[in-house]
N, C-alpha and C positions, 0 to 999 in steps of 0.2 A: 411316476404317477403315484398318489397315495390313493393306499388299498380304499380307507373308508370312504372317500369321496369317486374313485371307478364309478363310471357307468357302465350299467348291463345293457345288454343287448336290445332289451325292450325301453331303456332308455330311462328306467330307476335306478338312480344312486342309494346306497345302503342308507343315509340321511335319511332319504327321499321315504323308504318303506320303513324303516322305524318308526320316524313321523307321524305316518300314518296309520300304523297301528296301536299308537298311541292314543289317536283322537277319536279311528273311526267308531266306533263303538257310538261318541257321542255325537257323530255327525247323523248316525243312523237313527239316533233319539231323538234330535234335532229334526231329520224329516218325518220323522211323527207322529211328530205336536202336530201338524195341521191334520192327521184323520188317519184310519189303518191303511197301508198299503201292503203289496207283497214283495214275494222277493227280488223279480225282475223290475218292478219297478224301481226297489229300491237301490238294482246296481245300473240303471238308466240315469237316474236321476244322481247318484253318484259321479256318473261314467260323464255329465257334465260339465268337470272340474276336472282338466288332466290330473292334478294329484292325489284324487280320493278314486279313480277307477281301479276299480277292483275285480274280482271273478266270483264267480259261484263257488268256488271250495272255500272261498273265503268267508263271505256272505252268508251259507246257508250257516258253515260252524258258529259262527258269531249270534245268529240270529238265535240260534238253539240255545248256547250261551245263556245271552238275554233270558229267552222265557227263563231258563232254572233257575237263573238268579232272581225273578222274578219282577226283571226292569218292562216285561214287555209279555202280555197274552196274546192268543191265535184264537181265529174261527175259520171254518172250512167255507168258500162262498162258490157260486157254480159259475164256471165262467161260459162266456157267449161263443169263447171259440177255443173248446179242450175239455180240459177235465178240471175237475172243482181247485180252489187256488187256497194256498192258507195266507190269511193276512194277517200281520202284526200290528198291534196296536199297544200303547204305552197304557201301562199299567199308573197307579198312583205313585209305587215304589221309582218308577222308571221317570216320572214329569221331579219326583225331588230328586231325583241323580242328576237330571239337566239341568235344572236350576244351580246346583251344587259345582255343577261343572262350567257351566256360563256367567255363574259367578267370580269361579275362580280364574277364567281362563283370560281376561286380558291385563289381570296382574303378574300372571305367567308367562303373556306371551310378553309383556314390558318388562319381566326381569329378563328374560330371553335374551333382546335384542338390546340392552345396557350391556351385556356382557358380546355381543358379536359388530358391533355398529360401532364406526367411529366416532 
């Protein structure tokens, strides 16, 4: 068996989570663009696409991320069932990272797959 291609136990190959940590950042910028959400929304709505689900240790670090790089602001809003929620929302800095990165991304994913594709 080769080591970088193993699967774990939960069923990510090492590919599998480099991958993804590679994109998700703009997959999380990607949901958005349509309005603020928070944070469990945003690992719901990840969580359906087996290979973008992700966890809260992941998500909340990322998120924090964002804001200081200044891809994405928060506001505190009250929620109907708990305690007040913070939701993210894209900043200007954050709608030209997307841009930037969906621009570049299906020349990258076609150099990708020239080199892996018979």
């Amino acid at each position: 068996m080769v080591p970088d291609v193993a699967r774990k136990e939960d069923g990510s190959g090492k590919a599998e989570s480099q991958l993804r940590k590679g994109v998700l950042e703009y997959c999380v910028l990607g949901l958005l663009r349509s309005g603020a959400r928070y944070g469990v929304e945003l690992l719901e709505e990840l969580g359906t696409v087996n290979v973008m689900a992700t966890s809260q240790g992941t998500i909340y670090p990322l998120l924090a991320r964002l804001r200081r790089d200044g891809l994405v602001d928060t506001t505190w809003q009250e929620s109907p069932s708990g305690p007040p929620r913070r939701y993210y929302m894209l900043t200007p800095q954050g709608e030209a990272a997307l841009a930037e990165f969906t621009a570049i991304w299906p020349h990258f994913r076609d150099a990708v797959d020239r080199f892996i594709t018979d």
